[in-house]
PyMOL Python script that loads the backbone (N, CA, C, O; Angstrom):
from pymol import cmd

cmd.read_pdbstr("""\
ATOM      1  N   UNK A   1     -34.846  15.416   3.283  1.00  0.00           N
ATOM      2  CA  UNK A   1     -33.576  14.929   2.793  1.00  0.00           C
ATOM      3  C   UNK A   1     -33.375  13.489   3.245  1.00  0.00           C
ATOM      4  O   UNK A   1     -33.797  13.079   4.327  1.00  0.00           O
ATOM      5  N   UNK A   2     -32.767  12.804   2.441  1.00  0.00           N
ATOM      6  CA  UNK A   2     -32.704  11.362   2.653  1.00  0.00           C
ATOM      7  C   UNK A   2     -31.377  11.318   3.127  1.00  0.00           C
ATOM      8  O   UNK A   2     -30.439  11.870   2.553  1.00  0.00           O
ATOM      9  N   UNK A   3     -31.234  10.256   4.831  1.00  0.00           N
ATOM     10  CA  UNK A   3     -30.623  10.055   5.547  1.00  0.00           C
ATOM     11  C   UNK A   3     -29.571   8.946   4.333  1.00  0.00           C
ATOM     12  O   UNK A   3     -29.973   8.222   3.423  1.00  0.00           O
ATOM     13  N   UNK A   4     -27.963   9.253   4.876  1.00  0.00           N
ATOM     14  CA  UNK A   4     -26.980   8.484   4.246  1.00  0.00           C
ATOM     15  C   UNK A   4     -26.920   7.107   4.997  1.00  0.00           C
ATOM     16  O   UNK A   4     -27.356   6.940   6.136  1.00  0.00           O
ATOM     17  N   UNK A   5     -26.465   6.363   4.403  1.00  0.00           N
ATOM     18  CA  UNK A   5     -26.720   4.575   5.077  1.00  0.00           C
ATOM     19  C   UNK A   5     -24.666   4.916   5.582  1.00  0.00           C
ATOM     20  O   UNK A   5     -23.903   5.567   4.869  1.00  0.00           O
ATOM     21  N   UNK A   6     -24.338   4.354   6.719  1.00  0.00           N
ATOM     22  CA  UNK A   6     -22.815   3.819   6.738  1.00  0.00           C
ATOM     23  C   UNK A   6     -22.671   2.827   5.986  1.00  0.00           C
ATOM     24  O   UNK A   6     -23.352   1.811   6.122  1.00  0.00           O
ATOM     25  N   UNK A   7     -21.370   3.029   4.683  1.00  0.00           N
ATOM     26  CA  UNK A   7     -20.613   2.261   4.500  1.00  0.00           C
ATOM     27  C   UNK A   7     -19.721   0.977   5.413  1.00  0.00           C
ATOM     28  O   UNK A   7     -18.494   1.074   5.403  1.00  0.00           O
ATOM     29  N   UNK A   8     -20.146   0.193   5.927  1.00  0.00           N
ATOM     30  CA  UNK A   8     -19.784  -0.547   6.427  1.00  0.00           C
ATOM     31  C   UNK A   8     -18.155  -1.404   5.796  1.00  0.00           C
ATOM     32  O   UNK A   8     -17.103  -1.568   6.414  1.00  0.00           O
ATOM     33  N   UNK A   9     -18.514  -1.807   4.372  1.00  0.00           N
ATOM     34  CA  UNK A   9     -18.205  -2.680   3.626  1.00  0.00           C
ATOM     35  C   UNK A   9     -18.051  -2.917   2.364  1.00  0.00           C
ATOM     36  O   UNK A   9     -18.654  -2.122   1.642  1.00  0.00           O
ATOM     37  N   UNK A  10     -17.376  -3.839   1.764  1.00  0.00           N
ATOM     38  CA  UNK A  10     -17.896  -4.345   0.311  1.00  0.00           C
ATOM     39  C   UNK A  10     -19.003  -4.501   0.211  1.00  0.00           C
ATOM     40  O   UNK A  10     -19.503  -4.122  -0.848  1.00  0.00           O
ATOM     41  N   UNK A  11     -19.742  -5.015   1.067  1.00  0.00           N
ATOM     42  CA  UNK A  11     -21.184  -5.981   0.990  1.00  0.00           C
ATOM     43  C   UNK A  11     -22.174  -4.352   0.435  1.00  0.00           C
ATOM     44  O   UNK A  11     -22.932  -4.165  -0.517  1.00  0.00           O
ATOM     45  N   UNK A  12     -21.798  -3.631   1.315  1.00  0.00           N
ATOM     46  CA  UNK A  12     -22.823  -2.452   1.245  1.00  0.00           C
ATOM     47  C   UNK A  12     -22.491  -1.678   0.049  1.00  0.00           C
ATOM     48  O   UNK A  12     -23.478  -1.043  -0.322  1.00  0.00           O
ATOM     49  N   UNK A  13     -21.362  -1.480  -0.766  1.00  0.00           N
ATOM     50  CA  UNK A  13     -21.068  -0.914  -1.736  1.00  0.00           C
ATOM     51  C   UNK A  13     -21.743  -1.615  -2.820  1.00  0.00           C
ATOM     52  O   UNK A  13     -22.505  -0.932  -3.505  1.00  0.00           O
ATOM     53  N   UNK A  14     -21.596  -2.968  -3.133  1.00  0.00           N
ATOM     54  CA  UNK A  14     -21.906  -3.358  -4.362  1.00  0.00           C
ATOM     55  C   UNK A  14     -24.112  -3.739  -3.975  1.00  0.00           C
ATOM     56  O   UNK A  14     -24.999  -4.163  -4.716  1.00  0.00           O
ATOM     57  N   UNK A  15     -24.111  -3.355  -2.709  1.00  0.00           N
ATOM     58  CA  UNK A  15     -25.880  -2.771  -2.279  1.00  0.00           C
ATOM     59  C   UNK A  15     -26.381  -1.685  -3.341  1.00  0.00           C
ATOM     60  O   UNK A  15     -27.286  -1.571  -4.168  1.00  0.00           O
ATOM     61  N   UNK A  16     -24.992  -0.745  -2.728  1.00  0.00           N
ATOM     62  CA  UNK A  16     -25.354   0.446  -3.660  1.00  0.00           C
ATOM     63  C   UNK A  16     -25.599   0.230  -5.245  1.00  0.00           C
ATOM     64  O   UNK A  16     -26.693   0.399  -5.785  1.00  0.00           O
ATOM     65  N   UNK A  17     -24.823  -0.032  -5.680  1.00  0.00           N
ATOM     66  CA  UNK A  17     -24.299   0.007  -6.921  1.00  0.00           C
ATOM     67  C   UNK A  17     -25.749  -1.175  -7.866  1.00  0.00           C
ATOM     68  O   UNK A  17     -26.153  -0.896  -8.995  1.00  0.00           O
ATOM     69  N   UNK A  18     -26.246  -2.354  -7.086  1.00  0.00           N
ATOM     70  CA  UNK A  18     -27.031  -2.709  -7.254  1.00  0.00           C
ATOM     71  C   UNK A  18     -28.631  -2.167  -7.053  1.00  0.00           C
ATOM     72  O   UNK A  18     -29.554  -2.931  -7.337  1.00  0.00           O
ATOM     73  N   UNK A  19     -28.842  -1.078  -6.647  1.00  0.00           N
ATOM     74  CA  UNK A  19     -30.036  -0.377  -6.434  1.00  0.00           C
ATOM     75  C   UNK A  19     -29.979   0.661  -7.217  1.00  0.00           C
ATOM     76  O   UNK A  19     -30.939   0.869  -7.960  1.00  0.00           O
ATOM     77  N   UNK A  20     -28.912   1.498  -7.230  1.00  0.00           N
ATOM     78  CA  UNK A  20     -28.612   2.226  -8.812  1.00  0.00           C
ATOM     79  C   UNK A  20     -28.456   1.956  -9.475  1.00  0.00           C
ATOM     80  O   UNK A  20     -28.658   2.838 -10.310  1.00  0.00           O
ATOM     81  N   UNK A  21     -27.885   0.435 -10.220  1.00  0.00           N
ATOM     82  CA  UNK A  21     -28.143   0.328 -11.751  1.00  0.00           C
ATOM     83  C   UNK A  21     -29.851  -0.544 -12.033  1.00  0.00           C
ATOM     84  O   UNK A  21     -30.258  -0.931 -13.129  1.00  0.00           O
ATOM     85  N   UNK A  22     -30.709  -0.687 -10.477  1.00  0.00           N
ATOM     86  CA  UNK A  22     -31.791  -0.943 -11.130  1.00  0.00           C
ATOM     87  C   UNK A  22     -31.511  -2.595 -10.945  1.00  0.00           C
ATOM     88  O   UNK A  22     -32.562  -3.229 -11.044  1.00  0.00           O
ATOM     89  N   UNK A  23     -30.705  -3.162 -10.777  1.00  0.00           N
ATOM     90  CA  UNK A  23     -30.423  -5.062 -10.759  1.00  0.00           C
ATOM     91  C   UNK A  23     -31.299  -5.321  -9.577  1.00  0.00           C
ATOM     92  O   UNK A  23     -32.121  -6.230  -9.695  1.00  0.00           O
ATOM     93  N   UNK A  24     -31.245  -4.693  -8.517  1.00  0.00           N
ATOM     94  CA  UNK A  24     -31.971  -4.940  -7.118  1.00  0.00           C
ATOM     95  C   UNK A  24     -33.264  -5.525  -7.608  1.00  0.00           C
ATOM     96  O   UNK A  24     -33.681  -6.642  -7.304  1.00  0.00           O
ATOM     97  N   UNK A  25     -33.839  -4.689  -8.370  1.00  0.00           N
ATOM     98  CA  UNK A  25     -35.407  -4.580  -8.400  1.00  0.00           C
ATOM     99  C   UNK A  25     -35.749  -5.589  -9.182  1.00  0.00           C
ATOM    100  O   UNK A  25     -36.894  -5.994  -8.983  1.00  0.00           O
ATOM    101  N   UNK A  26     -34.936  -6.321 -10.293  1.00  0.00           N
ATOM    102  CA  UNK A  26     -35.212  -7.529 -10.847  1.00  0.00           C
ATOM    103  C   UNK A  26     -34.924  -9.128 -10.284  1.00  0.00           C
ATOM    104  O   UNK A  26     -35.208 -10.212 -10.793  1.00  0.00           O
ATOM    105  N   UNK A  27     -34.230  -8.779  -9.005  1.00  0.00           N
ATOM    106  CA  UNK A  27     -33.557 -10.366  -8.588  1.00  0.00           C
ATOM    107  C   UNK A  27     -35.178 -10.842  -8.148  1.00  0.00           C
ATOM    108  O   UNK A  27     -36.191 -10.146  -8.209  1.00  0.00           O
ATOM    109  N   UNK A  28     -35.067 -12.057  -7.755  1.00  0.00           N
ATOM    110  CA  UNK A  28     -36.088 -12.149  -6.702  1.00  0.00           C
ATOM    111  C   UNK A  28     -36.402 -12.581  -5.360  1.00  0.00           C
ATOM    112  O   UNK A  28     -35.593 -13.448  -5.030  1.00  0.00           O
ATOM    113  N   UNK A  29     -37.212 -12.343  -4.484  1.00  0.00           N
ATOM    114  CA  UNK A  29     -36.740 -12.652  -3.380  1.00  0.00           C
ATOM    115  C   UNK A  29     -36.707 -13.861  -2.560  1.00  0.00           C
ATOM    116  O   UNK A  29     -37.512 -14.789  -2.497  1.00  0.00           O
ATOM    117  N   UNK A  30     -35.541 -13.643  -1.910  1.00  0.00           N
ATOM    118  CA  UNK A  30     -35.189 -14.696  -1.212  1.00  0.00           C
ATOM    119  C   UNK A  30     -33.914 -15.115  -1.378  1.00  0.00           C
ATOM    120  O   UNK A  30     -33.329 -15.929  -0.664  1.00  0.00           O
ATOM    121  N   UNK A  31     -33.251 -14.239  -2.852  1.00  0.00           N
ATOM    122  CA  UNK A  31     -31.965 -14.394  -3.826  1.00  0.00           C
ATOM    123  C   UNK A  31     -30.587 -14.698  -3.195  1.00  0.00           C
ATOM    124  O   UNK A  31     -29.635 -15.120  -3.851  1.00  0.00           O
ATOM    125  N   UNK A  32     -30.540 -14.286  -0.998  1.00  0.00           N
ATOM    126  CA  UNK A  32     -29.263 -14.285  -0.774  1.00  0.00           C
ATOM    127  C   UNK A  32     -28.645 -13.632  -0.336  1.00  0.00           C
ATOM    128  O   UNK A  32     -27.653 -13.789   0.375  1.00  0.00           O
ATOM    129  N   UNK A  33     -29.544 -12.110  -0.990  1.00  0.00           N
ATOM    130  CA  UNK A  33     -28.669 -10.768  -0.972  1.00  0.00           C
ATOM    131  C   UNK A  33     -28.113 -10.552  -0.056  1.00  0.00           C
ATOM    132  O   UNK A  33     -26.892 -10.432  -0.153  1.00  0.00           O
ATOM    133  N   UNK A  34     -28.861 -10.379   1.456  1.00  0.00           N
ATOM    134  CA  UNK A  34     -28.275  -9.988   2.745  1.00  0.00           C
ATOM    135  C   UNK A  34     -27.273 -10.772   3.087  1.00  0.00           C
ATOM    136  O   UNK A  34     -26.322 -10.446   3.798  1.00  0.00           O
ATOM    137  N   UNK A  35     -27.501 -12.007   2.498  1.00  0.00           N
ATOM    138  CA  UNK A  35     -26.499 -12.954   3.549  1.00  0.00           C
ATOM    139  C   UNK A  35     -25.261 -12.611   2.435  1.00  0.00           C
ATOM    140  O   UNK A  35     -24.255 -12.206   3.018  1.00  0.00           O
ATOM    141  N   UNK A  36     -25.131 -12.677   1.117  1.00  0.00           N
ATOM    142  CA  UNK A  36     -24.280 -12.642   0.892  1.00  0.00           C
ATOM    143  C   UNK A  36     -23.577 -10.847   1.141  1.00  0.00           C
ATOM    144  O   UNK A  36     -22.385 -10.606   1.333  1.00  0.00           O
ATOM    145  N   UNK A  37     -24.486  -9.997   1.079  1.00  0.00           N
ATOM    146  CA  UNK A  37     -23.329  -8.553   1.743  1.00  0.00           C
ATOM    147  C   UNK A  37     -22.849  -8.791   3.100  1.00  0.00           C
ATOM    148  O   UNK A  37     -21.736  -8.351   3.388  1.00  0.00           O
ATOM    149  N   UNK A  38     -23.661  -9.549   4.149  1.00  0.00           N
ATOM    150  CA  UNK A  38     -23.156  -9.725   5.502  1.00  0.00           C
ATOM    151  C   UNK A  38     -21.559  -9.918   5.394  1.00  0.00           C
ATOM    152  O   UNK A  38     -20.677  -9.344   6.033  1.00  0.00           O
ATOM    153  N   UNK A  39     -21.442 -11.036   4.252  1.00  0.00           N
ATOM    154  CA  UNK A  39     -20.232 -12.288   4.361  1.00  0.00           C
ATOM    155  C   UNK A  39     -19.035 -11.219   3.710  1.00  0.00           C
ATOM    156  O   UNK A  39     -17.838 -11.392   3.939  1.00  0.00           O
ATOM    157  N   UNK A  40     -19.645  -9.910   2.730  1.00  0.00           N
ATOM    158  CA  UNK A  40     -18.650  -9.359   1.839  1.00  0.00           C
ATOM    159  C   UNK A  40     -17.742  -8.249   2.934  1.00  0.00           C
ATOM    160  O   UNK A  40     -16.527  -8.137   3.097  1.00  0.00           O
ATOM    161  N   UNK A  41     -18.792  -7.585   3.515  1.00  0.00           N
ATOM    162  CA  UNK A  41     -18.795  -6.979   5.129  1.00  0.00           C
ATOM    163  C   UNK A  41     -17.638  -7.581   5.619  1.00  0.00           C
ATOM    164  O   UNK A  41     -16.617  -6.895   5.648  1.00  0.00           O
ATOM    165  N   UNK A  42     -17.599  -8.918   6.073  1.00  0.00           N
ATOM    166  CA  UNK A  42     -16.766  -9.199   6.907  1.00  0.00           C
ATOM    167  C   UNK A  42     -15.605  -9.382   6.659  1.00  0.00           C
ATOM    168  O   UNK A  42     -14.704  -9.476   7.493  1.00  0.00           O
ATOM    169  N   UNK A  43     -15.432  -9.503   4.633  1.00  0.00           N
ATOM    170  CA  UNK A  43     -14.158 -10.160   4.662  1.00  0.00           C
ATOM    171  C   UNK A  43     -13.261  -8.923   4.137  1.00  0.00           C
ATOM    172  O   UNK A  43     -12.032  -8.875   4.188  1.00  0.00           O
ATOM    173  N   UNK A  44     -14.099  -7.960   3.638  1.00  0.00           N
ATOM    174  CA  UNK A  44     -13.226  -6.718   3.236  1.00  0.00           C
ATOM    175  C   UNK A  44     -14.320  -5.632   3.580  1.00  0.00           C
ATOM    176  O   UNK A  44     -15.173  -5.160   2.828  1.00  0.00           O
ATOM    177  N   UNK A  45     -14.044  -5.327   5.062  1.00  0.00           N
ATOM    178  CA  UNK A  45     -14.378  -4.322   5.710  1.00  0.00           C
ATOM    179  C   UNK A  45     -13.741  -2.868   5.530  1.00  0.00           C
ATOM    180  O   UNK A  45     -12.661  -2.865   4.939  1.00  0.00           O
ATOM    181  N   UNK A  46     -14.266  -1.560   5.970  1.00  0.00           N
ATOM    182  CA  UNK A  46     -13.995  -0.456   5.784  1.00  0.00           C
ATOM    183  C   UNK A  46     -13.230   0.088   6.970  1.00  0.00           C
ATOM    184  O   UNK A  46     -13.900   0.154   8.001  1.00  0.00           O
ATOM    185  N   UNK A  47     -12.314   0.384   7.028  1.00  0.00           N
ATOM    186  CA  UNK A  47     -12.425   0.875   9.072  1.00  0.00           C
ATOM    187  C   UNK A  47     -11.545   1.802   8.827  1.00  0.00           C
ATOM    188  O   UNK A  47     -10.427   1.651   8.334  1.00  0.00           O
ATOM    189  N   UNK A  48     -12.101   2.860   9.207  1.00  0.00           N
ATOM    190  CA  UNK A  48     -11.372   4.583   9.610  1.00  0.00           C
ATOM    191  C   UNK A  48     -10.292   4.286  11.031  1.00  0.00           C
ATOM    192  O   UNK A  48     -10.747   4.042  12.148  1.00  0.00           O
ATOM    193  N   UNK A  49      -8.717   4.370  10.699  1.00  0.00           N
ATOM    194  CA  UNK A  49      -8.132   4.469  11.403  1.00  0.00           C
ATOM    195  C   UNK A  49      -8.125   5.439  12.205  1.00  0.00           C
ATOM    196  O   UNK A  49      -7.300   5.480  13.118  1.00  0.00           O
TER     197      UNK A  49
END
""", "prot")
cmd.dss("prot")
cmd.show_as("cartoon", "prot")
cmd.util.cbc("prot")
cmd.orient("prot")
């Protein structure tokens, strides 16, 4: 069974959403990606009160 990733963030949601519609696999690398989910992460974070 495949381990669930924490939702951290925006950054990590639109991760998701980019590896399921398949966009991931066409960017190319070097594109940003991380740095830009890091930045999405920080500015609209998830946090369980």
């Amino acid at each position: 069974m495949q381990e669930e990733k924490k939702i951290k963030g925006l950054g990590d949601v639109v991760e998701v959403i980019t590896q399921k519609t398949g966009i991931k696999k066409i960017m190319p690398k070097g594109c940003g990606c991380d740095k830009r989910k890091e930045k999405l992460n920080k500015l609209v974070p998830f946090k369980k009160k």
